[in-house]
Structures are given as structure tokens and as C-alpha cells.
DSSP file (Angstrom, degrees, kcal/mol; ACC not computed):
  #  RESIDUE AA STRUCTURE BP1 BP2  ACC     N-H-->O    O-->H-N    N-H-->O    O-->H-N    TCO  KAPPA ALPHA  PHI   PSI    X-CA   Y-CA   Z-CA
    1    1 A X              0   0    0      0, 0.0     2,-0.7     0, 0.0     0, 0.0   0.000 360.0 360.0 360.0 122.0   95.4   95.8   91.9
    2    2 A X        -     0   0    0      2,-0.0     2,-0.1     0, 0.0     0, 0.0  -0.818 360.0-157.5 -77.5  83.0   98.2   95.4   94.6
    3    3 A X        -     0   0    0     -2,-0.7     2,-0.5     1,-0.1     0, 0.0  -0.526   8.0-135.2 -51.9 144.1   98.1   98.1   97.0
    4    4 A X        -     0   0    0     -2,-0.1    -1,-0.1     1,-0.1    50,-0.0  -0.845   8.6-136.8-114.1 149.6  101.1   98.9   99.0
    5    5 A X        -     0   0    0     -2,-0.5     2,-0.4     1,-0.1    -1,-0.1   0.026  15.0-155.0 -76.7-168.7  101.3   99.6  102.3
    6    6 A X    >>  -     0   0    0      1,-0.1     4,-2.4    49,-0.0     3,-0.5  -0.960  37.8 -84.3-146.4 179.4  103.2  102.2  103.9
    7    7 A X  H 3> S+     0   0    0     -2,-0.4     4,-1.8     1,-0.2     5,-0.1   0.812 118.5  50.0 -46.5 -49.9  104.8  102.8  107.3
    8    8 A X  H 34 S+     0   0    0      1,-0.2     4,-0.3     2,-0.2    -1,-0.2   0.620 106.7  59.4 -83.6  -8.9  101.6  104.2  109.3
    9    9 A X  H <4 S+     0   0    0     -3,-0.5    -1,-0.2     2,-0.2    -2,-0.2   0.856 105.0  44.9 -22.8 -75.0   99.7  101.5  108.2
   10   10 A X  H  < S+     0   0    0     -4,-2.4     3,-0.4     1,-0.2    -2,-0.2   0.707 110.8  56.5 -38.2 -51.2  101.8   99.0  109.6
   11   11 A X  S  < S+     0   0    0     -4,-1.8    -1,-0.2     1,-0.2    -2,-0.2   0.535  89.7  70.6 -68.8 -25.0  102.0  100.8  112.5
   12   12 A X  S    S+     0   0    0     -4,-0.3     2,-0.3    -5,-0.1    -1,-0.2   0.728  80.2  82.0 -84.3   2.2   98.3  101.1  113.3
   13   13 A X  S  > S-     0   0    0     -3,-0.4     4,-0.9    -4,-0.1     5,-0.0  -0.705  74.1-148.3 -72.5 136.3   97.9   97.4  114.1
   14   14 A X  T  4 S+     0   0    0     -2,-0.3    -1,-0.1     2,-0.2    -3,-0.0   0.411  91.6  65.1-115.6   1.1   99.0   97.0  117.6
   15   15 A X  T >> S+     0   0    0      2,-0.2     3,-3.8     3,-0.1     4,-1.4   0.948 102.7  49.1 -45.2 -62.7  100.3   93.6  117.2
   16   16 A X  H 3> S+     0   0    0      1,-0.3     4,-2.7     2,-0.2    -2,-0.2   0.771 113.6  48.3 -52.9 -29.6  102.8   95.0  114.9
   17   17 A X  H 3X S+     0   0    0     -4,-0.9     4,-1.9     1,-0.2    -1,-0.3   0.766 110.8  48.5 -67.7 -12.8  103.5   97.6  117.6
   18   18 A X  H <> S+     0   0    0     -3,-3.8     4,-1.9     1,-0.2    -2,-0.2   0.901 112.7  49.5 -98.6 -25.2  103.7   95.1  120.1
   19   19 A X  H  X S+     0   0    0     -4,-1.4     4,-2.6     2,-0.3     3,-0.3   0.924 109.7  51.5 -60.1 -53.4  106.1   93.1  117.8
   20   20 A X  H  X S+     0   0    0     -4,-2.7     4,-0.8     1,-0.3    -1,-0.2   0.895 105.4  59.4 -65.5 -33.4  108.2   96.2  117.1
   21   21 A X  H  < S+     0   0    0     -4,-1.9    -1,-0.3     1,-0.2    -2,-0.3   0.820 101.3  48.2 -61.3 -23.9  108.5   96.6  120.7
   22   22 A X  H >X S+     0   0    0     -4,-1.9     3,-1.4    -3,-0.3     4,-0.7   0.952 108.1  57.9 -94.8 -33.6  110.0   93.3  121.5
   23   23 A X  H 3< S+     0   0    0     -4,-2.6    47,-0.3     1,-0.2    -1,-0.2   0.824  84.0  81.5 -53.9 -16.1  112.7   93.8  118.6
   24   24 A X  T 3< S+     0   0    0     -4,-0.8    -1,-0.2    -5,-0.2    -2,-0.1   0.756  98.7  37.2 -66.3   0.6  113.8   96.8  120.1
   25   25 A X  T <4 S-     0   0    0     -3,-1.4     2,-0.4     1,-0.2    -2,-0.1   0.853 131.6 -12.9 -88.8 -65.5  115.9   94.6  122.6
   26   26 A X  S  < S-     0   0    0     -4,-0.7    -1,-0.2    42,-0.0    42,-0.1  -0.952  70.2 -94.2-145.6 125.9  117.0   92.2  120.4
   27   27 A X        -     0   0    0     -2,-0.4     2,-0.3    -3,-0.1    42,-0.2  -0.208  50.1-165.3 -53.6 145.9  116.6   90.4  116.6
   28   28 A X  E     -A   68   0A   0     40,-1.2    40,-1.8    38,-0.0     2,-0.2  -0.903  21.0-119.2-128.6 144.4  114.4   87.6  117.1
   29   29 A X  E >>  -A   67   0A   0     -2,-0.3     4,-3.0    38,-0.2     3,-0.9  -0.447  39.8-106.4 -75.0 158.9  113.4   84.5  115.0
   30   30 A X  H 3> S+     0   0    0     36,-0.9     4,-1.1     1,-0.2    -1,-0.1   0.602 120.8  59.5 -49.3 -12.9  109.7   84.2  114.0
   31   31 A X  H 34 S+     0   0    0      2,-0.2    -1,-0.2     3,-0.1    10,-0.0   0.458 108.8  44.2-123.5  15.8  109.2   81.6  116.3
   32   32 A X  H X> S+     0   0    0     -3,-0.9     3,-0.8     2,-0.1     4,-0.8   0.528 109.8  50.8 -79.3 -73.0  110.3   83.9  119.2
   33   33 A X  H >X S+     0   0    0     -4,-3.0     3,-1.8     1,-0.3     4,-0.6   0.909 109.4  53.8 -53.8 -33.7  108.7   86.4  118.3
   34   34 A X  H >< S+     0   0    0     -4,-1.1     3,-1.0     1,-0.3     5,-0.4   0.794  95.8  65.8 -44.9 -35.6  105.2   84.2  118.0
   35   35 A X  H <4 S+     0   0    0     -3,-0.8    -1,-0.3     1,-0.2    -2,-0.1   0.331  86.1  72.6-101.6  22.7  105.3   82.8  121.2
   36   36 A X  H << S+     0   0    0     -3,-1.8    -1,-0.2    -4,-0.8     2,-0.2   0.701  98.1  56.0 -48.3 -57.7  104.8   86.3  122.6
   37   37 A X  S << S-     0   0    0     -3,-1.0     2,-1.2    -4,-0.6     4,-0.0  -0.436  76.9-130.4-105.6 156.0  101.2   86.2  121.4
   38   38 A X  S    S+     0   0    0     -2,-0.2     2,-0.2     2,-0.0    -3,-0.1  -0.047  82.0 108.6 -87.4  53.4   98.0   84.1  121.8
   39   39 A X  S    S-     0   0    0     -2,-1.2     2,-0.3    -5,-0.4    -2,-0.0  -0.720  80.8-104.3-127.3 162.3   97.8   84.2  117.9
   40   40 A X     >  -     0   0    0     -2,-0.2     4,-1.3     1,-0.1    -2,-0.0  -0.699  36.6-109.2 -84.3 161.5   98.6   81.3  115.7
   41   41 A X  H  > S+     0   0    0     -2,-0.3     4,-2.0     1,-0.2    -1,-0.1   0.772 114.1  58.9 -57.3 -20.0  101.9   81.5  114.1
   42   42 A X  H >> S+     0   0    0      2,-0.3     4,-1.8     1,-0.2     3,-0.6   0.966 108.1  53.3 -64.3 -50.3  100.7   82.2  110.3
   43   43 A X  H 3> S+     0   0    0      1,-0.3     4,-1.9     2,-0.2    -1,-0.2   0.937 108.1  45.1 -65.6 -31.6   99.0   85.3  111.9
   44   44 A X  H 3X S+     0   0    0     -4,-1.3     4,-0.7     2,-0.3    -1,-0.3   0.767 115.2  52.9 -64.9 -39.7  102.2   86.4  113.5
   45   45 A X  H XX S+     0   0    0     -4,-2.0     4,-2.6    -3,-0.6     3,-2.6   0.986 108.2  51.2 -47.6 -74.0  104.0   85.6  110.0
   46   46 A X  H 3X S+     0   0    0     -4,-1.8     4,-2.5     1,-0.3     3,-0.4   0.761 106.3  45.3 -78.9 -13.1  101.9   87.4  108.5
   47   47 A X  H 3< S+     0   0    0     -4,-1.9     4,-0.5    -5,-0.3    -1,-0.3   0.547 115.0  54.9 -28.2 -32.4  102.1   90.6  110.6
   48   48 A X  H <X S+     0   0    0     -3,-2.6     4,-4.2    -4,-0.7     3,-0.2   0.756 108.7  52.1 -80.1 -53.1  106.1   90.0  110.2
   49   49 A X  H  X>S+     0   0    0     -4,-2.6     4,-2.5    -3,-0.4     5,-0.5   0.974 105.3  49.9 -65.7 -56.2  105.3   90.0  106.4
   50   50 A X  H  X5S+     0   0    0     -4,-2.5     4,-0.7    -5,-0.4    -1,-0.3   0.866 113.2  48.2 -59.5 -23.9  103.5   93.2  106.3
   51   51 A X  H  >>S+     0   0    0     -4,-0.5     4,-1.3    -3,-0.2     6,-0.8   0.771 108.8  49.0 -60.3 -38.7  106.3   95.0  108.1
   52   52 A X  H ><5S+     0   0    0     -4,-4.2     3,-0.8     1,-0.2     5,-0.3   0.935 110.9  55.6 -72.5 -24.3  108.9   93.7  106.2
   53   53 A X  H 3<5S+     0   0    0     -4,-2.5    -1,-0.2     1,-0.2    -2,-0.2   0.651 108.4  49.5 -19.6 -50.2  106.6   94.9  103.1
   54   54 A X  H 3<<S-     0   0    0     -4,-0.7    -1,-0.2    -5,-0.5    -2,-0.2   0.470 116.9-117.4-122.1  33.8  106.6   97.9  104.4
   55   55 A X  T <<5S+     0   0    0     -4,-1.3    20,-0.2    -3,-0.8    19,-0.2   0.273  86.8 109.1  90.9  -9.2  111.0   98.3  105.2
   56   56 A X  S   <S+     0   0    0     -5,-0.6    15,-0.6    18,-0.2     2,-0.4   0.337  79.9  38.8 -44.8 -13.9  110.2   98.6  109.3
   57   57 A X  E    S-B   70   0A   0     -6,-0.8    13,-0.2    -5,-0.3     2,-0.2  -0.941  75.7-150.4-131.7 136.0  111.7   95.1  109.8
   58   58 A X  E     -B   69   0A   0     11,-1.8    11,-3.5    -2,-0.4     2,-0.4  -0.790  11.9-133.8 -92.7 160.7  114.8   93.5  108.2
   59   59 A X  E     -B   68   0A   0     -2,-0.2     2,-1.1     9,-0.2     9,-0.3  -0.739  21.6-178.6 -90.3  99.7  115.5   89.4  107.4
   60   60 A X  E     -B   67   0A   0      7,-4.0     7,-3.3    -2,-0.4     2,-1.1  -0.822  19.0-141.0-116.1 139.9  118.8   88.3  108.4
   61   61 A X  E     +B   66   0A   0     -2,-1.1     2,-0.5     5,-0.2     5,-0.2  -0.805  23.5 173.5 -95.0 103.1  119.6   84.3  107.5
   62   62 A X  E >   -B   65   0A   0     -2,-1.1     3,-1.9     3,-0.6     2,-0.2  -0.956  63.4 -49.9 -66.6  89.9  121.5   82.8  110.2
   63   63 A X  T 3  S-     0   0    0     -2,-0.5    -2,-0.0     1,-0.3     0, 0.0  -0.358 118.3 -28.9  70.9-131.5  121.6   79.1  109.3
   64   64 A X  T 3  S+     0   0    0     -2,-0.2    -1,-0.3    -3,-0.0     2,-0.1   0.436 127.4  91.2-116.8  14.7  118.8   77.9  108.6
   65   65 A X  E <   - B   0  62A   0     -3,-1.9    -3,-0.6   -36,-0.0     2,-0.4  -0.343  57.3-152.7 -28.6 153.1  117.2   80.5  111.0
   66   66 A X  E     - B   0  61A   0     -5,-0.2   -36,-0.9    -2,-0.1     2,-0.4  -0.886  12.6-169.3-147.1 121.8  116.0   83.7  110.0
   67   67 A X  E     -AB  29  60A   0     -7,-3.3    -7,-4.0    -2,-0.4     2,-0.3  -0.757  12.7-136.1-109.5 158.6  115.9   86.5  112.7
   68   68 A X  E     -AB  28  59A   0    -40,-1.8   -40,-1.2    -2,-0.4     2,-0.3  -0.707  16.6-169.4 -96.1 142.5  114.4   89.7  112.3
   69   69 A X  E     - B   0  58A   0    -11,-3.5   -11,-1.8    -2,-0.3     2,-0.1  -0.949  33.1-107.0-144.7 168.1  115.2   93.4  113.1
   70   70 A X  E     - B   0  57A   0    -47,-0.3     2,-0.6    -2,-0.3   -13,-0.2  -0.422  32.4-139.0 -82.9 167.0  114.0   96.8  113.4
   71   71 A X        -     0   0    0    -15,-0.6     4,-0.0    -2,-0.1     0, 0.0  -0.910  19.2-158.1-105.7 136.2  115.5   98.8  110.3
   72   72 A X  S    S+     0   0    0     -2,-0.6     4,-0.2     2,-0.1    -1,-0.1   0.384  82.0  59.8 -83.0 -10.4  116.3  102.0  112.4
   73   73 A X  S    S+     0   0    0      2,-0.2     4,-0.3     1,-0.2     3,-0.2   0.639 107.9  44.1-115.4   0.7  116.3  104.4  109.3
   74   74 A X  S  > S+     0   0    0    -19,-0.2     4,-1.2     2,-0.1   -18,-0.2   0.530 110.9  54.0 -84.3 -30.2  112.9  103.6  108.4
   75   75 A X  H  > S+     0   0    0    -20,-0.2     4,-0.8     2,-0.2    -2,-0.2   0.542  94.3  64.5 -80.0   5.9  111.9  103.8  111.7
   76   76 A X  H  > S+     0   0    0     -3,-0.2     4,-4.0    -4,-0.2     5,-0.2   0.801  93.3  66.3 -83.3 -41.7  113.4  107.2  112.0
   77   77 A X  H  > S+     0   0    0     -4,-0.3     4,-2.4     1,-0.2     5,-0.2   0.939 106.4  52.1 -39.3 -50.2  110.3  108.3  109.0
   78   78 A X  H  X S+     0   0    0     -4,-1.2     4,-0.9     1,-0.2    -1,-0.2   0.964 109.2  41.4 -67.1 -42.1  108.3  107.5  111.9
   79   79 A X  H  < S+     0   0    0     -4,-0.8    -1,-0.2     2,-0.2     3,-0.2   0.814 110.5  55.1 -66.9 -35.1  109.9  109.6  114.3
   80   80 A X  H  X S+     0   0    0     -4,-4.0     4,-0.5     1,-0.2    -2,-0.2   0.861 103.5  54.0 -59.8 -44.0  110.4  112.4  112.4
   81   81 A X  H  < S+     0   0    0     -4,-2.4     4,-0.2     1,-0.2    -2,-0.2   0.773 114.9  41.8 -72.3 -11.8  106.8  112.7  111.5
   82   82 A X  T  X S+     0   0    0     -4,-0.9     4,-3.4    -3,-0.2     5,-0.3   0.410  86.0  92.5 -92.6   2.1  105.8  112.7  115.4
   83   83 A X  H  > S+     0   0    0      1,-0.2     4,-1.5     2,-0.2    -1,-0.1   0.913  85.9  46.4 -53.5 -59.2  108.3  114.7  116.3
   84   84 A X  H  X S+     0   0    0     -4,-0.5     4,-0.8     1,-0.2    -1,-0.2   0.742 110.5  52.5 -11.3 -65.1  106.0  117.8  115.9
   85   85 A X  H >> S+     0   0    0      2,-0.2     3,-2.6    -4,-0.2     4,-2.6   0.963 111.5  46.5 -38.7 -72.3  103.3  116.1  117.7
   86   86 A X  H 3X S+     0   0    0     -4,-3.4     4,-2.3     1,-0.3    -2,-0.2   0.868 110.1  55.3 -55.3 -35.4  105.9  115.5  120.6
   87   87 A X  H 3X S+     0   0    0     -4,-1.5     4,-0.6    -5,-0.3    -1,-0.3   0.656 109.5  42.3 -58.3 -41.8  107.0  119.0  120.4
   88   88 A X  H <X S+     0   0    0     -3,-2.6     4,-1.9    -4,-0.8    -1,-0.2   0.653 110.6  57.8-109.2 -22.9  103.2  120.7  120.9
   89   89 A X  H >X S+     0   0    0     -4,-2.6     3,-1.2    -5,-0.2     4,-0.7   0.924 115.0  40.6 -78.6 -86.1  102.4  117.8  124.1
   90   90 A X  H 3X S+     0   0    0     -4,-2.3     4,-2.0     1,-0.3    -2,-0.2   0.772 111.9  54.6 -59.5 -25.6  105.9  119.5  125.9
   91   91 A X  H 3< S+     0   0    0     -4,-0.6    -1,-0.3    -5,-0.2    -2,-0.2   0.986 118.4  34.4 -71.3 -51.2  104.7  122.9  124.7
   92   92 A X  H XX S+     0   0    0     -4,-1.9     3,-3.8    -3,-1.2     4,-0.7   0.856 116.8  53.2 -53.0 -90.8  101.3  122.1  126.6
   93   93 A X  H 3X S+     0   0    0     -4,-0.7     4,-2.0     1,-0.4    -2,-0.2   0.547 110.4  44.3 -21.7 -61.8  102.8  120.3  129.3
   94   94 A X  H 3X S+     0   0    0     -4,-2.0     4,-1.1    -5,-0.2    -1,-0.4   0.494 115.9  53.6 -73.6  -1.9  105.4  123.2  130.3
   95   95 A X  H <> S+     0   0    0     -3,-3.8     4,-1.7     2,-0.2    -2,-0.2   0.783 104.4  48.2 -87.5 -40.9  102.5  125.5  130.0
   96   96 A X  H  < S+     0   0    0     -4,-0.7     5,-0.4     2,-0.2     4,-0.3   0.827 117.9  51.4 -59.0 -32.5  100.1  123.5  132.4
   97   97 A X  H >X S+     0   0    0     -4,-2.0     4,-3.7     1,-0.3     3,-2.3   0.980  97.7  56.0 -80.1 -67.8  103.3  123.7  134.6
   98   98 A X  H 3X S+     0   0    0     -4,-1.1     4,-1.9     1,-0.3    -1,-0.3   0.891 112.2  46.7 -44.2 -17.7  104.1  127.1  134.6
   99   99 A X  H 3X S+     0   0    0     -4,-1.7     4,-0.6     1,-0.2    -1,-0.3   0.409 112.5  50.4 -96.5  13.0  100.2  127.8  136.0
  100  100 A X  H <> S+     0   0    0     -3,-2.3     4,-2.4    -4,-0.3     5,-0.4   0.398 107.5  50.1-121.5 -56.2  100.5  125.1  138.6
  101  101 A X  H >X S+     0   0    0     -4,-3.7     4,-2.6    -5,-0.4     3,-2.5   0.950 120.3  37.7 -62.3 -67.2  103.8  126.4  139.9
  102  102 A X  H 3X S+     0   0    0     -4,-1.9     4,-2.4    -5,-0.4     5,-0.2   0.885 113.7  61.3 -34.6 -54.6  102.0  130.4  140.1
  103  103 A X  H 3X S+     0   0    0     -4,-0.6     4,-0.9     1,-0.2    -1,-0.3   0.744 106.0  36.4 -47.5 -32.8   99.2  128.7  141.1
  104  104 A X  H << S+     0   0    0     -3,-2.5    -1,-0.2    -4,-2.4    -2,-0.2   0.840 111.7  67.0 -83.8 -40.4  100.9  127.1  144.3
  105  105 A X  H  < S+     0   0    0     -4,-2.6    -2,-0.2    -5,-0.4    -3,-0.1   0.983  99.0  49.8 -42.8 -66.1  102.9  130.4  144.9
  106  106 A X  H  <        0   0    0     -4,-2.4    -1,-0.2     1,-0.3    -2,-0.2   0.740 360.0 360.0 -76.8  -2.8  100.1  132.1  145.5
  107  107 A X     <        0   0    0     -4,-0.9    -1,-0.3    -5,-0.2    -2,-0.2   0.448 360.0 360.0 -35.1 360.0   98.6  129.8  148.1
């Protein structure tokens, strides 16, 4: 049976975050992006594989290179679903503030 992965999946590995983080600058060959980590390169392939698996990175063939990128509209799924999340951390946040600010007033 073939499972398939999905997006938060992908995302819980924190190679693959650290990975996604250095594409956000620039597309990178595999053998860039490997010599980031103290991994061999097949594990860093396959982390590359399992994103692209699950539509968070695209292939472009340059030559006989092949650089990688973030797909931004699959990474948008991602954003949308924390968005909430980010939404209820400022709700706290600006609450903890207003009582801080009273709090110093009345000092």
C-alpha cells in the first residue's frame, strides 16, 4: 500500500523546514542545498524527494542541473491553515499588552 504524504507531514521534519528555509532566498541545486547539512547527500535527496511528493518544492532542469524551488501556492495551504493560529497568539499578545500598559499607569 503506498501512502501519500501530505503537506504537514512534510513539514514536521525540521530538515525539510530547514531546507524550505534556505529556498526562500533562492532555487538551489541538490548539491547546494546538501552542503548545508551534516547529512549524507542521499538523505538530503531524499528529504528533497518527499517535498516534491508532496507539491512544496518544484524541479526546474537547467542543463544538466536541476534546481529546486518553493511552489508558493502550495505553500500558501500552509499559511492559510496557520493563519488562525497566528490570529489567536496577536489576540493574546494585544491582550497581555493592554494589562501591562494599565498596569504601569497605575504605578
Amino acid at each position: 500500500m503506498n501512502l501519500r504524504r501530505d503537506v504537514f507531514q512534510a513539514i514536521a521534519d525540521p530538515t525539510r523546514r530547514a531546507i524550505l528555509l534556505l529556498l526562500t532566498s533562492q532555487a538551489m541545486t541538490a548539491g547546494a542545498i546538501a552542503s548545508n547539512f551534516n547529512t549524507a547527500r542521499p538523505t538530503v535527496s531524499k528529504h528533497l524527494q518527499i517535498l516534491i511528493e508532496c507539491e512544496l518544492l518544484k524541479q526546474e532542469q537547467n542543463g544538466r542541473e536541476i534546481h529546486y524551488e518553493i511552489n508558493v501556492d502550495k505553500m500558501k495551504i500552509v499559511a492559510e491553515f496557520l493563519e488562525p493560529f497566528r490570529q489567536m497568539w496577536e489576540d493574546k499578545f494585544n491582550k497581555l499588552e493592554a494589562v501591562m500598559k494599565t498596569y504601569q499607569a497605575k504605578k
